[in-house]
C-alpha positions as semicolon CSV with decimal commas, in nm:
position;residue;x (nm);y (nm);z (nm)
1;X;-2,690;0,669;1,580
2;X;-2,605;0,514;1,939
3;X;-2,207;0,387;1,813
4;X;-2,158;0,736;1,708
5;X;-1,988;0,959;2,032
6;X;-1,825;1,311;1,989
7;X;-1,539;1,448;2,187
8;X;-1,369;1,761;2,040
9;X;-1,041;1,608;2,185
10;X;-1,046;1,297;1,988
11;X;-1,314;1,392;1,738
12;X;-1,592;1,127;1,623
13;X;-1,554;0,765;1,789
14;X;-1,696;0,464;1,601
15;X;-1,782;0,145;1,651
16;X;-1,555;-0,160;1,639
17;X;-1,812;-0,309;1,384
18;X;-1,732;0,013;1,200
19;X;-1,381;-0,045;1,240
20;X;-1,357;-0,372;1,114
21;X;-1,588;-0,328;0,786
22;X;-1,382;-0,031;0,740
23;X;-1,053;-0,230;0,776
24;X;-1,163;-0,554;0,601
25;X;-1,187;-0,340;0,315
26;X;-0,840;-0,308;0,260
27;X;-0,797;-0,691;0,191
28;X;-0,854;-0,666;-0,129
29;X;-0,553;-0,377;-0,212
30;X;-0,340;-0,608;0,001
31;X;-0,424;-0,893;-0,181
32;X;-0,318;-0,738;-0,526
33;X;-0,059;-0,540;-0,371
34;X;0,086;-0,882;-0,259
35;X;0,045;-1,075;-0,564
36;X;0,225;-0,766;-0,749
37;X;0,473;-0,738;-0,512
38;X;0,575;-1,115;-0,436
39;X;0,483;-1,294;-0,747
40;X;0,434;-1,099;-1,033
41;X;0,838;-1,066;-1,128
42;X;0,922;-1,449;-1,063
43;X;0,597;-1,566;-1,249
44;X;0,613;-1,372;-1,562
45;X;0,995;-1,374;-1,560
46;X;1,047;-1,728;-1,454
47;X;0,774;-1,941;-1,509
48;X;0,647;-1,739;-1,851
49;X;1,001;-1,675;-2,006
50;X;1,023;-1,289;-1,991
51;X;1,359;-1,082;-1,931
52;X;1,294;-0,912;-1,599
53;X;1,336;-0,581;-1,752
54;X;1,093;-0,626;-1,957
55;X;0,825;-0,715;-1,685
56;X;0,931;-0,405;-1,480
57;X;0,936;-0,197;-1,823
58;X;0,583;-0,347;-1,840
59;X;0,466;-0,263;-1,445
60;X;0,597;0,087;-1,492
61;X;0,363;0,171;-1,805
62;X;0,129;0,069;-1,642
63;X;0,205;0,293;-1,337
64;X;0,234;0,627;-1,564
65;X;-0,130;0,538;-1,660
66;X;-0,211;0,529;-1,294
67;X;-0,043;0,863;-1,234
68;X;-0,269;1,066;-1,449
69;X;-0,563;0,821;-1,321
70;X;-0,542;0,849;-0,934
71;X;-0,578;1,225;-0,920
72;X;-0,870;1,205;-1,163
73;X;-1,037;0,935;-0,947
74;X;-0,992;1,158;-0,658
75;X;-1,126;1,449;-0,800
76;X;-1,432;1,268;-0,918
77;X;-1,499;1,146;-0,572
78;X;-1,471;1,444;-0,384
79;X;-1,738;1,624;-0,625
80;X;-1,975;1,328;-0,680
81;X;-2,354;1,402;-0,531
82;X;-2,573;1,122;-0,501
83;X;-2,811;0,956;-0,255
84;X;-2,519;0,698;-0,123
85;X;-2,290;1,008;-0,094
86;X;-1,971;1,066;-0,268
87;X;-1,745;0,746;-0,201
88;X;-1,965;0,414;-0,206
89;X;-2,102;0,462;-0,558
90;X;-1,755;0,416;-0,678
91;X;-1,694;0,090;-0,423
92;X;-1,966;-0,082;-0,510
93;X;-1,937;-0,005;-0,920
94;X;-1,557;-0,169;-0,883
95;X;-1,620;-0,507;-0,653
96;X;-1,623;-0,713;-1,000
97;X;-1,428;-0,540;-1,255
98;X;-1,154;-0,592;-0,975
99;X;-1,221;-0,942;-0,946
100;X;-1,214;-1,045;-1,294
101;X;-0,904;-0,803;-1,409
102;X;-0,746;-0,995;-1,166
103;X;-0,825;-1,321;-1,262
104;X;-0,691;-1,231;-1,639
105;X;-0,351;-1,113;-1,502
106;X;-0,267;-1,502;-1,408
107;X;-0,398;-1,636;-1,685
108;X;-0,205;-1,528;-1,989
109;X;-0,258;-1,708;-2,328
110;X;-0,082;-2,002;-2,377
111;X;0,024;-1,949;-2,729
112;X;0,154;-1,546;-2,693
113;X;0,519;-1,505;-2,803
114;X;0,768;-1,255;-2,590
115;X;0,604;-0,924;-2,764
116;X;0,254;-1,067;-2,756
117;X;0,296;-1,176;-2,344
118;X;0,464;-0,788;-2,295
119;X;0,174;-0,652;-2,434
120;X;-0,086;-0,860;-2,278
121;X;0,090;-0,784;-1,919
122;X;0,071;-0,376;-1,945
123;X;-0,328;-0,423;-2,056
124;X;-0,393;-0,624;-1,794
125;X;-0,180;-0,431;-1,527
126;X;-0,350;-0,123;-1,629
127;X;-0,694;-0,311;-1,605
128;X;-0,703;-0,404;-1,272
129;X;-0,452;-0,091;-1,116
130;X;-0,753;0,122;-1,316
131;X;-0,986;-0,071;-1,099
132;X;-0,849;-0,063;-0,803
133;X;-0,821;0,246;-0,818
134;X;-1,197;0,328;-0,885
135;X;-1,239;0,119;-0,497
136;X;-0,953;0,228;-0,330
137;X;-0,934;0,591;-0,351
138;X;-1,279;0,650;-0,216
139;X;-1,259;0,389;0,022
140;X;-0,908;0,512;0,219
141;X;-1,112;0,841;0,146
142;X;-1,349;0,772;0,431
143;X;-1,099;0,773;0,697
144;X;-1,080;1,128;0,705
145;X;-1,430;1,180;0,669
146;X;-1,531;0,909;0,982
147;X;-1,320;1,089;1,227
148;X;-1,096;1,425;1,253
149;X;-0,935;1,296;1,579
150;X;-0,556;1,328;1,536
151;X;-0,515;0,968;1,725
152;X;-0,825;0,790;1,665
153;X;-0,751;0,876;1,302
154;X;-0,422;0,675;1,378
155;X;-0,661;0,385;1,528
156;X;-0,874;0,377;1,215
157;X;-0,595;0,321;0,985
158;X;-0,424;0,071;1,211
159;X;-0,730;-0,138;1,147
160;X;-0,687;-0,066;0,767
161;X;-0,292;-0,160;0,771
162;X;-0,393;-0,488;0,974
163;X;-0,645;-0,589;0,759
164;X;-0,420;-0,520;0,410
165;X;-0,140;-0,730;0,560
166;X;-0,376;-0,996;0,698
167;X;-0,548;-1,054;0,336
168;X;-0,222;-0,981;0,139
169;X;-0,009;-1,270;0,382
170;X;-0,322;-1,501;0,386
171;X;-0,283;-1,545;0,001
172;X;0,061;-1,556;0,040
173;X;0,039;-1,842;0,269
174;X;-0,223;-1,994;0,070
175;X;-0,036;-1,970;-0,237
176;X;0,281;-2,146;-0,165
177;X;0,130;-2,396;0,091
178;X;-0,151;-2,515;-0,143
179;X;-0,147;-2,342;-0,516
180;X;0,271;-2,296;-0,595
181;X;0,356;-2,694;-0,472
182;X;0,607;-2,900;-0,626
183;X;0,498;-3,170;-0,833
184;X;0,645;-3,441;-1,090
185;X;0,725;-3,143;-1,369
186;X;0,816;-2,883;-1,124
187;X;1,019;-2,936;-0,842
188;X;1,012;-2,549;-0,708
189;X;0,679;-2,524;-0,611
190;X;0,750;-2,096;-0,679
191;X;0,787;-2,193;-1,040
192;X;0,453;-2,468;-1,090
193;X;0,218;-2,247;-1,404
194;X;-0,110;-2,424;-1,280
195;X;-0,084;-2,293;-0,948
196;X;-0,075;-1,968;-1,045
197;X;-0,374;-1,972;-1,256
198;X;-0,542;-2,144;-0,901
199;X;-0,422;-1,874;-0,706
200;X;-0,532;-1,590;-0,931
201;X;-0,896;-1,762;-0,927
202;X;-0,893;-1,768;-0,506
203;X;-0,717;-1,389;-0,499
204;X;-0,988;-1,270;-0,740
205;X;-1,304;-1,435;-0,519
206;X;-1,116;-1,306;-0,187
207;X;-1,082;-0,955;-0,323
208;X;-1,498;-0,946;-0,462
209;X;-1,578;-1,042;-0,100
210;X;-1,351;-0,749;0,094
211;X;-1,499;-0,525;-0,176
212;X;-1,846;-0,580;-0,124
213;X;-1,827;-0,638;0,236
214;X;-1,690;-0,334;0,343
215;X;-1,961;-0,113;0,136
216;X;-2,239;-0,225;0,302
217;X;-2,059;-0,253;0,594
218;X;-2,010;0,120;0,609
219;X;-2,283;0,218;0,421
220;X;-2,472;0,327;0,763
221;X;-2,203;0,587;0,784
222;X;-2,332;0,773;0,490
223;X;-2,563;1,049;0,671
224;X;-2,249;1,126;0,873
225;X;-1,993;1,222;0,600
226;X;-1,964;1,527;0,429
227;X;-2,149;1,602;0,055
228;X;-2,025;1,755;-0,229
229;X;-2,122;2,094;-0,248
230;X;-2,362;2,256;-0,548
231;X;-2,155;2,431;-0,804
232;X;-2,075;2,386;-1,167
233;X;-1,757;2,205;-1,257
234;X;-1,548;2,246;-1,591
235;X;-1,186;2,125;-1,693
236;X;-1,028;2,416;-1,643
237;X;-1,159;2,440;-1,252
238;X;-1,084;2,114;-1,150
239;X;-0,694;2,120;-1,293
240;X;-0,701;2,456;-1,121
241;X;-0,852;2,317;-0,799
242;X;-0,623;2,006;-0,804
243;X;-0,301;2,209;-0,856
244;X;-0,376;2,447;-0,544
245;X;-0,493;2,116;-0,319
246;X;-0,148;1,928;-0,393
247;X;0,042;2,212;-0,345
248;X;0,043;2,176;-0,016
249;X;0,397;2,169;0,168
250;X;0,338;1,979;0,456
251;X;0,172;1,748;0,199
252;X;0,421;1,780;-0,113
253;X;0,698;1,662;0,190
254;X;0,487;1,362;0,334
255;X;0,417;1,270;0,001
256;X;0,752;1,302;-0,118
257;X;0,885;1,097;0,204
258;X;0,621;0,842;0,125
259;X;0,730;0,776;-0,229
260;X;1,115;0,716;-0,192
261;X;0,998;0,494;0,102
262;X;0,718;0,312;-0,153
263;X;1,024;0,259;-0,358
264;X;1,213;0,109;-0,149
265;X;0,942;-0,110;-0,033
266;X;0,852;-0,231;-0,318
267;X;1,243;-0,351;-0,420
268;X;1,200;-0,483;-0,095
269;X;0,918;-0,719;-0,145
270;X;0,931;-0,790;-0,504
271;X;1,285;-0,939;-0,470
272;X;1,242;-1,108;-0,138
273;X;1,112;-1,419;-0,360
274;X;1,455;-1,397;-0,489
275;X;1,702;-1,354;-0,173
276;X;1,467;-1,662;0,023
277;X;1,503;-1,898;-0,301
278;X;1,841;-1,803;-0,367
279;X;2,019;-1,593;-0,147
280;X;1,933;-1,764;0,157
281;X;1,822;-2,111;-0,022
282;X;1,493;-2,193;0,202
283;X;1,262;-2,434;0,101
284;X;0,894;-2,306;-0,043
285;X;0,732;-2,466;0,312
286;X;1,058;-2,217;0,509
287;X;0,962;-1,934;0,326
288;X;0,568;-2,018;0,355
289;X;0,632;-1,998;0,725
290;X;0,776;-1,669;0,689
291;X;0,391;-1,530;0,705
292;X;0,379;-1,577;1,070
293;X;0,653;-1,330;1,100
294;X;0,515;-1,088;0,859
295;X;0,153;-1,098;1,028
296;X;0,320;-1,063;1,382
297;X;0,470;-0,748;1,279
298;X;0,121;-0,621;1,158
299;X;-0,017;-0,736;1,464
300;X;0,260;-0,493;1,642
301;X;0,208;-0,229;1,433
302;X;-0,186;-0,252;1,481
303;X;-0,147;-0,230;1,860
304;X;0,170;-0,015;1,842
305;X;0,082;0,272;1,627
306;X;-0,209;0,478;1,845
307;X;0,038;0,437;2,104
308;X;0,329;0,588;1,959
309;X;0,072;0,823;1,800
310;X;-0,053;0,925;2,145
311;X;0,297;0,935;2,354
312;X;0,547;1,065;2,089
313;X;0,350;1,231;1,797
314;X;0,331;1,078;1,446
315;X;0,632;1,231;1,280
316;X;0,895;1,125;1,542
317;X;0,750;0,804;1,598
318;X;0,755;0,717;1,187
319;X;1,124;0,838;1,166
320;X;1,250;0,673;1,423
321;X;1,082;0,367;1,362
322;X;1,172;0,348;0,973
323;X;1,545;0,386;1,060
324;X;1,510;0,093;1,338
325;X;1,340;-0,108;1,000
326;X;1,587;-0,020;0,760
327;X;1,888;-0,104;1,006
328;X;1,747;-0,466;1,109
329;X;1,631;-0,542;0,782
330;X;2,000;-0,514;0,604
331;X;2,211;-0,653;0,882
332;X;2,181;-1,011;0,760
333;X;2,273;-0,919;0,424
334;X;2,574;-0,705;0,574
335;X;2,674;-0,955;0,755
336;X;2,668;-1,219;0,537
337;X;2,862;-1,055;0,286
338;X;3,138;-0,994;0,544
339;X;3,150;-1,421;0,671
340;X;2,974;-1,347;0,989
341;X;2,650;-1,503;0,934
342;X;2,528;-1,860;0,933
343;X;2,597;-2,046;0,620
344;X;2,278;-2,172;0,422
345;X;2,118;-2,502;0,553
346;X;2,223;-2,381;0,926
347;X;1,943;-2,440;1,164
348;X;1,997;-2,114;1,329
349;X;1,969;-1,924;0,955
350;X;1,609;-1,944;0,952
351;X;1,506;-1,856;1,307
352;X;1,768;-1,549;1,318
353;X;1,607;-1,455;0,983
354;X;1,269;-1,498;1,101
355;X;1,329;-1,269;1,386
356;X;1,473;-0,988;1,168
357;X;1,209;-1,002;0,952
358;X;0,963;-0,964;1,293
359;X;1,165;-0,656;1,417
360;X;1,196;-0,477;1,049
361;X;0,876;-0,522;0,944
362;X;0,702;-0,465;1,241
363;X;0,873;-0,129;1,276
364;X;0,826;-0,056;0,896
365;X;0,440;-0,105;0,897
366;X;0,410;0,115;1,207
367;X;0,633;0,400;1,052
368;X;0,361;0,375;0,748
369;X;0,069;0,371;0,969
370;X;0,170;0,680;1,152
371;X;0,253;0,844;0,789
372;X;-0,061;0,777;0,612
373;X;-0,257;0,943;0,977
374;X;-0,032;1,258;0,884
375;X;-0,147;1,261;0,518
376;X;-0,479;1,249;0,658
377;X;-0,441;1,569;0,905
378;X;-0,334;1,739;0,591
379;X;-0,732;1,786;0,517
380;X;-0,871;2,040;0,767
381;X;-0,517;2,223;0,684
382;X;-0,552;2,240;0,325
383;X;-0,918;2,337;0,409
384;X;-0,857;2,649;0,594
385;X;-0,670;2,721;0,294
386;X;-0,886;2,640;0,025
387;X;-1,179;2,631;0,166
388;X;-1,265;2,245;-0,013
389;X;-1,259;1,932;0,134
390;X;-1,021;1,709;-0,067
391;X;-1,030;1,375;0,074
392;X;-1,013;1,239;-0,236
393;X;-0,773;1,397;-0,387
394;X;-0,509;1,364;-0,079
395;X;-0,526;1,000;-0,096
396;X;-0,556;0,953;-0,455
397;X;-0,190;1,099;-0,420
398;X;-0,162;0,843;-0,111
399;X;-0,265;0,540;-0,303
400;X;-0,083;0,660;-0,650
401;X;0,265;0,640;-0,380
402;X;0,142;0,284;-0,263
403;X;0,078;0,106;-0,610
404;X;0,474;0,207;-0,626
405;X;0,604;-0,016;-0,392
406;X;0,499;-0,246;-0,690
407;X;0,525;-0,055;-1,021
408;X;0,918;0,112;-0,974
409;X;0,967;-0,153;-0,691
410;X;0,925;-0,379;-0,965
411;X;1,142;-0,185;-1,193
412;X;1,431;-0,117;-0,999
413;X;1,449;-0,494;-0,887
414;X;1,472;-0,584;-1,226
415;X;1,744;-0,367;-1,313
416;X;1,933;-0,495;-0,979
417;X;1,888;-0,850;-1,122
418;X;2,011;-0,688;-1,497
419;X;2,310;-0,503;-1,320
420;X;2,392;-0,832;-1,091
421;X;2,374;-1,096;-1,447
422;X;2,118;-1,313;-1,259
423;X;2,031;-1,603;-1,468
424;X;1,728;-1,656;-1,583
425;X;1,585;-2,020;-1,511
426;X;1,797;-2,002;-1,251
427;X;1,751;-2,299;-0,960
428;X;1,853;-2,294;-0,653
429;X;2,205;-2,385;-0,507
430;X;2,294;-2,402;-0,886
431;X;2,372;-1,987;-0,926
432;X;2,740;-1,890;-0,904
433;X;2,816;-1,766;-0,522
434;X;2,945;-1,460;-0,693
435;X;2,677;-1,304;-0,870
436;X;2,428;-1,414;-0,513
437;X;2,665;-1,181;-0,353
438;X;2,701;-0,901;-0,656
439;X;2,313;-0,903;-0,574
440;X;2,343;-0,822;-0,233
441;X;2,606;-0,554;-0,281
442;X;2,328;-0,372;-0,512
443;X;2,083;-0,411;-0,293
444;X;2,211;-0,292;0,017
445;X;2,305;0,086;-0,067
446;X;1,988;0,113;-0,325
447;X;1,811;0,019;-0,058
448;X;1,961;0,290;0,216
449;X;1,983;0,530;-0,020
450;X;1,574;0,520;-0,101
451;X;1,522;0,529;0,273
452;X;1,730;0,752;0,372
453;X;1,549;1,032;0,081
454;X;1,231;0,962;0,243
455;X;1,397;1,077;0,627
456;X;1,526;1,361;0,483
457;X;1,105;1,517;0,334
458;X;0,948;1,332;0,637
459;X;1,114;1,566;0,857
460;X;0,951;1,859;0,639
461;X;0,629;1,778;0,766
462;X;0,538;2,075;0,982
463;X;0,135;1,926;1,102
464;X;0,176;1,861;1,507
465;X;-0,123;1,776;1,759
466;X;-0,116;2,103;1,834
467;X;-0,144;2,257;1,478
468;X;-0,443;1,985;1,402
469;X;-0,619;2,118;1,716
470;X;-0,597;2,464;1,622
471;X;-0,727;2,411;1,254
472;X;-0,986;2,200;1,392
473;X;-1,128;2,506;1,638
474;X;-1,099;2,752;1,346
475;X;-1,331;2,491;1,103
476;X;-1,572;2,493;1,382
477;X;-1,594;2,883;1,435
478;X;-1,633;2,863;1,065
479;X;-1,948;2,617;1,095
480;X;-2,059;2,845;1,371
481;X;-2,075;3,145;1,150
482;X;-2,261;2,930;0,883
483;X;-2,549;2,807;1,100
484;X;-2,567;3,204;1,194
485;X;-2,619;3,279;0,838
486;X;-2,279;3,460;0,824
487;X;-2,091;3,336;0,476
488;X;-1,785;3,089;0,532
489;X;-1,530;2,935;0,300
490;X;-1,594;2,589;0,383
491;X;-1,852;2,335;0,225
492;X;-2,062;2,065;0,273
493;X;-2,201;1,945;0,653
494;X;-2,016;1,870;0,918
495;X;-1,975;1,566;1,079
């Protein structure tokens, strides 16, 4: 094809229309992702009457489902043979089981007591994280397949990031400006039951679209990605297989990294509902607002990353940024607890906060660009190892890590809202000052803590420009010997 260029420095280029069907994909994880991370707590919890443990008990079944799931997913992927290759039978086959597991998590039964609703939430979680699952494995998949360029690698996924945040904020926006309003019986629009059942209906329609979308939009690419090879597959070979892959230790760090910091993420967003309403007392249209500043800082991090990539390397570049998130995004809260902030209903209070949240998240989303481009240079690594290609399997890890910023981000917020005596039905203005700042006292240290694990593996991860390079050269020498007849260990065609 004519969009297709090779350059052994910056391996294969591709098209911006690749790009963006490859990117717009990713609306429909950041969609759920969102709707997990921002709503699912407050709505179940607040608006349907369950104790918060018992919603983040409920996320975190579900999430031990996914963890045997992911890998399996994976797996599947990176051994399926068929005419549309070995990712985009999976994409299309999940576009509507996505959509309508969706739907059914915002819907819950009227008439189901506590135990019924608890029961009804972990069958529905696992529903559409099962899902998901089926699309987004194989999709994020593809990005190491499209390209083995160590910074247009970093481009690809910027495009990916962008588009997650973009569809994930655009419900967000959409939800609290024009689903979650106030009306006569509910005057917190955050806590109105119709509009959630609205909003699940538009989330569920948006994330059918992305789906299907970005499958055909990439199916051109098929003839250029890499097939499964011909063998014969039992049980025993594939746990085998999938043991050596993940025991990678550049990988088994980044990974590691990648999970305290999906922890902490996820506490992050799930609770920010909280801090906004109560902590910080802005209005649903101030906190609506608050998706400029979170779609700024993916806007930074979508032009920002391939430069950092490029100048600095990927490892230094997501360290230092992280800690430049982490510090930003406590110092209100720090503050605040000490009497050096701006007291609620202060005109400066929401443009100071609106600014930190710019800064921290900005730097936060570029630290996780930059770390999801080093899971994917772990592929031609692990190959000169193995002698596989485990695309599927690396990010199957990669997305199992991701679905945690909601399923233990979930969790642990609840238990900071437990440990803290929060109130349930609680209104805003009306919550004792005391246990407001007992919640930020949690926080805070959880919080550092969490991020300051995932510094310590990131700076295990021993992959460099130089490293890729080399393992690169040796894969082609390998190819070279194969189209000379001479036996190799690798599989498949090359791209």
């Amino acid at each position: 094809m004519a969009e297709v260029v090779s350059d052994a420095q910056t391996g294969r280029r591709l098209s911006m229309p690749t790009k963006l069907f490859y990117g717009f994909g990713s609306v429909a994880f950041g969609v759920k992702d969102n709707g997990f991370s921002y709503f699912l707590l407050i709505f179940y919890n607040q608006v349907m009457g369950l104790p918060a443990e018992t919603v983040g008990l409920a996320i975190m079944i579900a999430l031990f489902v996914d963890a045997f799931l992911d890998p399996i997913v994976g797996q599947a992927s990176d051994n399926f043979r068929s005419k549309w290759g070995r990712r985009h039978p999976f994409m299309y086959a999940a576009a509507i089981p996505v959509a309508v597991s969706y739907l059914l998590l915002w819907n819950p039964p009227q008439a189901l007591d506590h135990q019924g609703l608890f029961f009804y939430l972990i069958g529905t979680a696992i529903l559409i994280r099962s899902f998901i699952t089926c699309y987004e494995i194989p999709s994020s998949a593809l990005a190491a397949e499209l390209t083995t360029g160590y910074d247009e690698r970093t481009k690809l996924l910027s495009y990916r990031f962008l588009f997650g945040w973009i569809g994930g904020l655009a419900m967000y926006f959409a939800a609290l400006k024009i689903f979650l309003t106030p009306d006569a019986a509910h005057k917190v629009g955050q806590l109105n039951v119709e509009g959630y059942a609205h909003y699940g209906l538009a989330a569920a329609l948006l994330m059918l679209l992305a789906i299907l979308v970005s499958a055909v939009g990439t199916h051109g690419q098929i003839p250029f990605l890499r097939e499964a090879p011909h063998r014969k597959l039992n049980l025993a070979t594939l746990a085998r297989e999938m043991v050596g892959t993940l025991s990678h230790r550049s990988f088994l760090r980044i990974l590691t990294a990648n999970l305290f910091g999906a922890m902490a993420g996820g506490l992050t967003l799930s609770i920010s509902l909280y801090f906004t309403t109560f902590f910080w007392e802005f209005s649903s249209a101030q906190i609506a607002l608050f998706t400029f500043a979170s779609l700024t800082a993916a806007l930074f991090a979508f032009a920002a990353a391939p430069i950092f990539s490029r100048k600095f390397g990927k490892k230094r570049s997501a360290m230092t940024l992280l800690l430049i998130g982490v510090v930003v995004g406590v110092s209100p809260i720090v503050l605040r607890l000490m009497g050096l902030f701006p007291e609620n209903g202060s005109p400066l209070l929401f443009t100071l906060i609106f600014v930190q949240n710019v800064i921290s998240t900005g730097a936060t989303i570029t630290s996780n660009i930059l770390t999801s481009s080093m899971i994917a240079d772990v592929v031609e690594d692990s190959e000169l190892q193995t002698g596989r290609r485990s695309e599927g399997l690396f990010f199957a890890a990669s997305a199992f890590v991701a679905k945690a910023v909601t399923g233990i981000g979930i969790f642990t917020s609840a238990m900071l809202l437990k440990a803290a005596a929060f109130p349930q039905g609680a209104k805003p203005g009306e919550v004792d000052p005391a246990i407001i700042a007992r919640l930020g006292m949690i926080y805070v240290p959880v919080l550092v803590v969490l991020y300051g694990l995932c510094l310590i593996f990131m700076n295990g991860y021993r992959i460099t420009r130089e490293s890729h390079a080399e393992s690169l050269r040796q894969l082609a020498a390998a190819a070279d010997l194969v189209n000379e007849g001479e036996p190799a260990s690798g599989t498949g065609k090359l791209s």
